[in-house]
N, C-alpha and C positions, 0 to 999 in steps of 0.2 A: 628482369623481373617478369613472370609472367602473366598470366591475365585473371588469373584466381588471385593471386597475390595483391596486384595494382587494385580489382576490388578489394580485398580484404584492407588494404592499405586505405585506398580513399574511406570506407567505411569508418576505420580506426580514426581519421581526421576529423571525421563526421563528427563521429562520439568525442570527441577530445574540444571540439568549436561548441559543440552542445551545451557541455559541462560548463565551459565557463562565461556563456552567455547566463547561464542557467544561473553562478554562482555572481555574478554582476547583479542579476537584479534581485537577488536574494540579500545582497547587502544592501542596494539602495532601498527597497521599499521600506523596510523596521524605520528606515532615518527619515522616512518622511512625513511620520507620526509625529505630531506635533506637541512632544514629550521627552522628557532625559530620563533615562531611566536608573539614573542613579540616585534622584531624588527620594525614593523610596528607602534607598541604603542609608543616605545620608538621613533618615528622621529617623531609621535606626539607631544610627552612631549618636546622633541628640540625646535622645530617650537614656542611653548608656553612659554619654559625657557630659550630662548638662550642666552640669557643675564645674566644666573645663571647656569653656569656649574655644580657645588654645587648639587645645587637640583634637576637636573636632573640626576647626581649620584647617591642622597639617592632615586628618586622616581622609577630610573629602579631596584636600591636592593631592594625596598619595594614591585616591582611587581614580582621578581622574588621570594622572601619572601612568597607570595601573593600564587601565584600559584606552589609554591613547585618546581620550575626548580631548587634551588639549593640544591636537595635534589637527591640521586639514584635514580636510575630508577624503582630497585625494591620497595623501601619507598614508591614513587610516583603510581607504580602500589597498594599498599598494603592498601594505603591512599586512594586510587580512589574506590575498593571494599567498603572497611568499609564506605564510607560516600552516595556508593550506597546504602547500607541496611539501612541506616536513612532514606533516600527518599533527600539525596540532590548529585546532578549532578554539582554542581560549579555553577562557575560567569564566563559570557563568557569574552576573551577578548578583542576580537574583538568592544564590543559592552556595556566595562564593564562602570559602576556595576550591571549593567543588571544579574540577574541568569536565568540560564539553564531553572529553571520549570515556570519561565514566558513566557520565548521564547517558551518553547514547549506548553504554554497556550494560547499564541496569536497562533499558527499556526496549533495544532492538529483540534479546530473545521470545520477552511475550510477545511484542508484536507478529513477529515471524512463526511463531509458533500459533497463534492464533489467524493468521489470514493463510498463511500456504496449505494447511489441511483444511481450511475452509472452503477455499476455492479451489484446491485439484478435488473436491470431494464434491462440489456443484457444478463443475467440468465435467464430473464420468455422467452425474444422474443427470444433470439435465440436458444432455447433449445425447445422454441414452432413450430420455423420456422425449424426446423432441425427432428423433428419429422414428422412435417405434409411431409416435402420432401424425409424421409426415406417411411413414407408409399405410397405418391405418385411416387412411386419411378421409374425411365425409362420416368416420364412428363417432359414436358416443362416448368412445373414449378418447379421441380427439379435441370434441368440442369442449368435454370439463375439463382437459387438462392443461388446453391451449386460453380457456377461460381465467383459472387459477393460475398460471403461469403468466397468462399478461397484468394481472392484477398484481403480482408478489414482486417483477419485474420493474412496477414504476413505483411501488412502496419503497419511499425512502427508506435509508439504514437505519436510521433515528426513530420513525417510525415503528419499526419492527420490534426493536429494543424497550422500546417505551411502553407496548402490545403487551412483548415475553413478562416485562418488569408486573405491569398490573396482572396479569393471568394466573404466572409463576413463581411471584414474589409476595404483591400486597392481597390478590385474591385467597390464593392456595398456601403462600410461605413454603414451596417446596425448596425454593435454591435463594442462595444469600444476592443481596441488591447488589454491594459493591465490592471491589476490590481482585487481586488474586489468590488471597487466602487468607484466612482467618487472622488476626492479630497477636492471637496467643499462642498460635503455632511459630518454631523458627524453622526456617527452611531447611531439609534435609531429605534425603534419598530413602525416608520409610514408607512405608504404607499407607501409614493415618496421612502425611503431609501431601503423598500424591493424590491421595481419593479428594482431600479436600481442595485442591488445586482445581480436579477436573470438574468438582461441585461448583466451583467457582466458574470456571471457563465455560462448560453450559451452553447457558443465556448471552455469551456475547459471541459464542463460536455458532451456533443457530441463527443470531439476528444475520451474521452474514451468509451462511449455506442456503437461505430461506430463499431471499431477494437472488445471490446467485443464480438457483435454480432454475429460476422463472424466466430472466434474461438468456439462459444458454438453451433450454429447451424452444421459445419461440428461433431465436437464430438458428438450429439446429435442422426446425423443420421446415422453414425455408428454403435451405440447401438442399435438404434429402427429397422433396418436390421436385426442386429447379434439376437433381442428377436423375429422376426416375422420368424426366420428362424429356429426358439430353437425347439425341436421333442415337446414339452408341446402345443405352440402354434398351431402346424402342429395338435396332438393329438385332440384338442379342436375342429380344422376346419372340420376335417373328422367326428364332432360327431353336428355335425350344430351349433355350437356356430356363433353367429352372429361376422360378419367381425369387427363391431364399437367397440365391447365386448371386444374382441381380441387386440384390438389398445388401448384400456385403460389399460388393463391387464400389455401388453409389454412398454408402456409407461410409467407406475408406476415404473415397475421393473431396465428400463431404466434410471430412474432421482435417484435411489439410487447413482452411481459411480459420477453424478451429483453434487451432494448436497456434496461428501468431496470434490471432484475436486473444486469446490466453496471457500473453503479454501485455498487452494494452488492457485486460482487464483485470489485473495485476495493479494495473494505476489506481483505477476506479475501486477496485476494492478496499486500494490502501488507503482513500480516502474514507471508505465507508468505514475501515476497520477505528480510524482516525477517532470520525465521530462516536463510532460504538465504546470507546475506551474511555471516551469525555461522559458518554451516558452511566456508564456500569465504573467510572473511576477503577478504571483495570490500566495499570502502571504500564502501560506500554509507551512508545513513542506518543501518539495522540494525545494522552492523557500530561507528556511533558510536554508535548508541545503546547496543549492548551494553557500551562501554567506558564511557558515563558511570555507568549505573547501577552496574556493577563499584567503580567511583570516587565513587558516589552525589554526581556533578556535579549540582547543582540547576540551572544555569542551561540547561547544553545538555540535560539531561533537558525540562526544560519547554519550552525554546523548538523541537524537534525533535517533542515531542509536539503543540504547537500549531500545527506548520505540516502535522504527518500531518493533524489532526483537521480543521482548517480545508479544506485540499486533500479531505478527503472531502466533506465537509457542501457543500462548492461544486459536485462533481462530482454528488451526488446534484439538488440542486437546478438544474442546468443540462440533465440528463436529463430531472426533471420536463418542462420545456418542449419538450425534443425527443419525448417519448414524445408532448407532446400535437401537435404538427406532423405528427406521424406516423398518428395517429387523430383525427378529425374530431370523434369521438363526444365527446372528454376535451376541446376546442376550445368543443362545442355547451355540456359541462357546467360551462365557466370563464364561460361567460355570465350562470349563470343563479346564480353565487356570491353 
């Protein structure tokens, strides 16, 4: 094996011990709410049997049967692994017979649809706007933008949502308050359904480009200081290298810590995106998620957490390799692993 490899290998352990640390306490914490969350189901099945005590006996032993509540905790833990590596995550109950990887099929498209052009799209501008401000640096176009930008920056997601909703909804009524699309449309590849789609998407794809912005532009101009101050660039100016030369140089070099930070803000996003979905009741993941835990669903609570956590831990680790194709330097130091 050689020494690209032996990394790539240890890494792959990495990611693999992560996962199911990850998927461990994803099961214990729900169980440690001081709740059954079948109890909901069962004053269902009342309301529908009550006239048949009977049957709503054998039908709460059938659910508990069903989902293994009368089984230890450790069986139930033991059972929840092995039917992870099949690729099945349960039947919610909240919403049964509904399973897990339908729910996570209705709601991972908008999600990803709404946070990935979000954030490559607060990636170019304020990583653009954060560099032009580090080299104009001491202007007036610095100070307002590094101003606006640390303020949008520590604006919570919820915040911004709650801003767009009053300004753009209850002040003006230009765009609709909730959802992904009108109620009386059915979904289909026409015109009228995508315009109204993106009437909809809007206000929650803005509440996070907003807040992005302002975080990539301040870290942006950080860096592009700390390269224009580096003794190589100083070296370069004293030999007539052109100023514009210079700023592309320390610009390039600057968007390496960029492009993993992108990963890791990736996380952070999909948290904002989370909240923003629970604000605007836009059917993405968040918006399920916040209804299982409401309902303390154990199944789509976990298998919803296991695919956010998974989907990061792979995006960080796919970056690792891009940052190093990107820099020679981190290429020469996987050699010598």
């Amino acid at each position: 094996m050689n020494k690209i490899a032996k990394y790539l290998f240890l890494k792959v352990l990495f990611l693999i011990a992560s996962i199911f640390v990850s998927a461990t306490i994803i099961f214990i914490l729900p169980r440690l709410v001081p709740s059954n969350p079948l109890i909901i189901k069962v004053m269902t099945i009342q309301r529908r049997l009550e006239s048949n005590p009977e049957a709503v006996e054998a039908a709460l032993k059938s659910l508990y049967e069903y989902f293994e509540f009368n089984k230890p905790l450790h069986e139930q833990y033991i059972s929840f692994l092995a039917k992870v590596f099949r690729g099945d995550l349960g039947t919610s109950i909240s919403m049964f017979p509904l399973k897990t990887t339908e729910i996570i099929g209705r709601a991972l498209p908008w999600t990803l649809a709404l946070l990935f052009p979000a954030t490559l799209l607060a990636w170019f501008i304020g990583n653009t706007l954060g560099a032009v401000a580090g080299y104009r640096r001491g202007s007036i176009f610095e100070k307002i933008s590094m101003v606006i930008s640390l303020i949008l920056s520590q604006a919570p997601y919820y915040w911004i949502a709650m801003l767009l909703i009053y300004l753009f909804v209850i002040k003006y009524s230009i765009f609709p308050l909730a959802g992904a699309y009108s109620e009386t449309l059915i979904p289909s590849l026409t015109p009228k359904f995508i315009l109204d789609v993106l009437w909809h998407y809007t206000l929650p794809f803005l509440s996070l480009l907003i807040t992005g912005i302002g975080w990539w532009a301040i870290s942006m101009r950080a860096l592009i200081i700390y390269e224009l101050e580096s003794d190589y660039i100083r070296f370069s100016r004293s030999l007539g290298v052109k100023t514009r030369k210079l700023f592309m140089y320390a610009f390039r070099n600057s968007m390496l810590p960029q492009v993993t930070n992108l990963a890791i803000n990736l996380g952070y996003n999909f948290a904002g995106a989370l909240l923003t979905e629970v604000v605007f009741s836009y059917p993405g993941v968040g918006w399920y998620l916040y209804s299982a835990i409401s309902s303390l669903d154990y199944p789509v609570i976990q298998g919803l957490f296991l695919i956010v956590i998974i989907a990061l831990f792979l995006a960080v680790f796919i970056v690792d390799f891009i940052y190093a194709l990107l820099d020679p330097r981190i290429r020469l130091g996987y050699s010598e692993v």
